[in-house]
N, C-alpha and C positions, 0 to 999 in steps of 0.2 A: 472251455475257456470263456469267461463273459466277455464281453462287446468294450469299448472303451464307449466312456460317457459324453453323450451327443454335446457339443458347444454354445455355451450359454450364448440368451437372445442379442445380447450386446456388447460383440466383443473388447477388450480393449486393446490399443494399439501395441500393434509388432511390427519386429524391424523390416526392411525391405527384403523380398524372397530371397537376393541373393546372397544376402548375411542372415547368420551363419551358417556355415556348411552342415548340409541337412544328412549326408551321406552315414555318419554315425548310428542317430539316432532311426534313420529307415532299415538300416541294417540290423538293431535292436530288434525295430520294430517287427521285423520278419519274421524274427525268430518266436514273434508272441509276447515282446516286453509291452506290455498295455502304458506305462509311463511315459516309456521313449514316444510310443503312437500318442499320449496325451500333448507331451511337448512338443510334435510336430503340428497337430492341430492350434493349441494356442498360438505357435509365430502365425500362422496362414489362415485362423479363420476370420480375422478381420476384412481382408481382399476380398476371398470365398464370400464372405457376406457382401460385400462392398460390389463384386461383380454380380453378383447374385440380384439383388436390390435394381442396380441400375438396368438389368434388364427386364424386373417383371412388373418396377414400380412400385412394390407392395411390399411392407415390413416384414408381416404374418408370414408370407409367398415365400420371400427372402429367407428367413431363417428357418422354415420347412425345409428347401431346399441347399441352404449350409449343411444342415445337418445331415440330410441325407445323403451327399454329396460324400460327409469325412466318413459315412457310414458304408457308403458302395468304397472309398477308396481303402478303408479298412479292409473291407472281404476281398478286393485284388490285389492285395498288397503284396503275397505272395508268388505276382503272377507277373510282377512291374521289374525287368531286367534292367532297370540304370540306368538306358540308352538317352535317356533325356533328365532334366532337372527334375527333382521331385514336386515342386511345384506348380512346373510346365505340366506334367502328368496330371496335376491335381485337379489345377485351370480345367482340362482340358475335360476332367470330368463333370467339372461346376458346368462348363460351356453348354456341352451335350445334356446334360439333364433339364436347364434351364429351355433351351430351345425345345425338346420335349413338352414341356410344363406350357411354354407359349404356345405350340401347335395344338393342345386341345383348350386353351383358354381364350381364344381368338376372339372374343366378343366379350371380355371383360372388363369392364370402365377401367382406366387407368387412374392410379391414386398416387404419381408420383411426387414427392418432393424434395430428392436431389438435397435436403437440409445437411449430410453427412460430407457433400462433395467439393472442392473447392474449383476443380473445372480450371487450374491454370488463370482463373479470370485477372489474374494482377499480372498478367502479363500484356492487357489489354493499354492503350494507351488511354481508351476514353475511361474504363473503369479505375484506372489510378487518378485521373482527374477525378471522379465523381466522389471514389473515398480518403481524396488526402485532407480532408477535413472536418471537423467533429459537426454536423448543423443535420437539422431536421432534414432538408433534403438530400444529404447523405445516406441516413438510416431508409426512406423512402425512395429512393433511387434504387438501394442495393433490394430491398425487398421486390419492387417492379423486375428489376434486371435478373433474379433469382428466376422467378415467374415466368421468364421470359423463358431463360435457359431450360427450365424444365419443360417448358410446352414444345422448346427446340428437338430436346433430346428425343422424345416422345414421337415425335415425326420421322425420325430416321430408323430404316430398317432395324432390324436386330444386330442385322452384322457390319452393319456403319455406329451402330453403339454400339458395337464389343470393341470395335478397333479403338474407339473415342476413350472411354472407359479402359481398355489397357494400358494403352499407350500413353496418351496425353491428361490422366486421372493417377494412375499406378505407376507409370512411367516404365515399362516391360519394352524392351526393344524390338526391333522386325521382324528379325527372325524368330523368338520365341513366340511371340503374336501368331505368325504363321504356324507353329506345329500344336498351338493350343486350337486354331479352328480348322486347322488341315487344310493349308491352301501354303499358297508360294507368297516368298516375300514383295513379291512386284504388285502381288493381291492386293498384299494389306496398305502398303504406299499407295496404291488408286484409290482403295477404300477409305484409307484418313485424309487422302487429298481431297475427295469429293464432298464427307460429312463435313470436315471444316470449310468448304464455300457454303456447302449450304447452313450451317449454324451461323456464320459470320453473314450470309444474307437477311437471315431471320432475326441475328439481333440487329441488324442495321436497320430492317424495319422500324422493330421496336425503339430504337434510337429516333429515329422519326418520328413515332408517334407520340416518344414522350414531353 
């Protein structure tokens, strides 16, 4: 039986994991319907990518790793009993091969730029002040404060940007957070309490400076 067709470099947007119910089409897909396994890749490789990206920094990295990701979760597909969301399974496999990919690339310039990400930033009080008006230092504000974010992100472990990126980028709740990186949920509440002081430190800086 051939492979289903790895997912192009740029995906486009689908709906959130938890809609629509994916359980149909894995069941399909078990059976070898390569369709059903195409339809579950198109709702989820945009995430896939999207998580993928924000940990390695790098497009090229990123979509290597999509790819291979819906390619490893095709060959186990027959080996995945339910017990969690198929997406949660998915995650779980983007997560593991990503961090693989970082432990031998440990010395590679970072090329991040978070351009795809919205980062929650409109929930900020001083960032709604900066963009509720159309003026040059608007457009230069938000480009600075992009800048900013990305050189943030980039300083936080890997597993203080997975929590940041699922949670408050994706918006995946605690508990599945926990069984995509295998830790408890009290984990990942420490782990997004500490990355958000420390981001909210570092753009404070950068508030300062600017």
């Amino acid at each position: 039986m051939k492979e289903p067709s790895a997912p192009s470099d740029l995906p486009a947007p689908t709906p959130s994991p938890e809609q629509p119910d994916d359980r149909p089409l894995v069941a399909r897909a078990k059976e070898g319907d390569l369709a059903a396994y195409d339809e579950l890749v198109r709702r989820h490789q945009q995430r896939i990518y999207g998580l993928c990206y924000h940990l390695t920094s790098n497009h090229e990295d990123a979509n290597d790793l999509a790819q291979d990701t819906f390619m490893k979760a095709w060959k186990a597909l027959k080996g995945f009993k339910g017990d969690a969301n198929f997406y949660t399974w998915l995650y779980r496999i983007a997560y593991n091969h990503c961090l693989n990919h970082l432990k031998t690339r440990r010395n590679r310039t970072p090329h991040l730029s978070l351009d795809d990400m919205d980062f929650n930033a409109e929930h900020d009080p001083e960032m709604v002040a900066l963009v509720s008006h159309n003026t040059p230092r608007r457009a230069a504000g938000l480009g600075e404060l992009q800048k900013s974010l990305n050189a943030a992100l980039l300083r936080l472990s890997e597993e203080h940007r997975t929590v940041v990126v699922l949670h408050d980028v994706q918006g995946l709740p605690h508990e599945e957070i926990a069984k995509i990186m295998g830790c408890n949920q009290g984990t990942v509440r420490s782990r997004l309490f500490y990355a958000r002081q420390q981001l909210q430190a570092w753009l404070s800086d950068f508030k300062k400076q600017s």
